[in-house]
C-alpha positions as CSV (number, residue, x, y, z in Angstrom):
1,X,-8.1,9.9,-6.7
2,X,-7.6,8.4,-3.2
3,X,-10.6,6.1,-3.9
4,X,-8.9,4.8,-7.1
5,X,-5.8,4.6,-4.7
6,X,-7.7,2.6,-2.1
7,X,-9.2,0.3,-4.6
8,X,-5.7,-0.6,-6.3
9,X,-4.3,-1.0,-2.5
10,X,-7.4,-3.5,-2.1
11,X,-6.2,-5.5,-4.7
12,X,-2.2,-5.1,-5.3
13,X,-1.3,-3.6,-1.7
14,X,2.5,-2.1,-3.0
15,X,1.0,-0.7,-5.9
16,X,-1.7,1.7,-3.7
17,X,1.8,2.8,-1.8
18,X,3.3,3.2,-5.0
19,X,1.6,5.6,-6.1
20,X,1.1,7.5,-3.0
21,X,4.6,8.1,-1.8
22,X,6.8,6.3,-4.8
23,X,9.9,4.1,-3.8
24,X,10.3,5.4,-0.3
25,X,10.7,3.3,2.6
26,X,6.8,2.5,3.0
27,X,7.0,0.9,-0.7
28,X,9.4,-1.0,0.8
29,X,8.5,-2.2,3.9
30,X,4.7,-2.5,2.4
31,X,6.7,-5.5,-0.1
32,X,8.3,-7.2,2.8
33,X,4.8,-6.8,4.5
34,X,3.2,-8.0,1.4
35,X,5.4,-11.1,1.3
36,X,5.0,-12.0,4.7
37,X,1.3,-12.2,4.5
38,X,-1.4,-10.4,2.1
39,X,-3.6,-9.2,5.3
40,X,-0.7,-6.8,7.0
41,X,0.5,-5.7,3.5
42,X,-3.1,-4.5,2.4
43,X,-3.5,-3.2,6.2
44,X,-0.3,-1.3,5.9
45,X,-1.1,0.3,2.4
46,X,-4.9,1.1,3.5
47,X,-3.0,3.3,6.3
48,X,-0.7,4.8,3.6
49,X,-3.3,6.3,1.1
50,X,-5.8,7.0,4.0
51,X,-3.8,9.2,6.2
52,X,-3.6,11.8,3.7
């Protein structure tokens, strides 16, 4: 399951946190993250689903 969650994060970096920890604050900062640029958002979620 975490490769499927890796993979999603790859591609829609909110979505890989979404489904890791739900609407917590890492959803949240990972949008603002997201938003700001597409390289710190998908860093930020790859951290999320990996540290696990």
């Amino acid at each position: 399951m975490d490769l499927i969650r890796i993979i999603l994060s790859v591609i829609i970096p909110p979505l890989g946190v979404f489904l890791q920890v739900g609407l917590g604050k890492h959803f949240w900062l990972n949008i603002l993250l997201t938003l700001l640029g597409y390289i710190p958002g998908l860093v930020h979620a790859v951290y999320i689903v990996a540290r696990k």
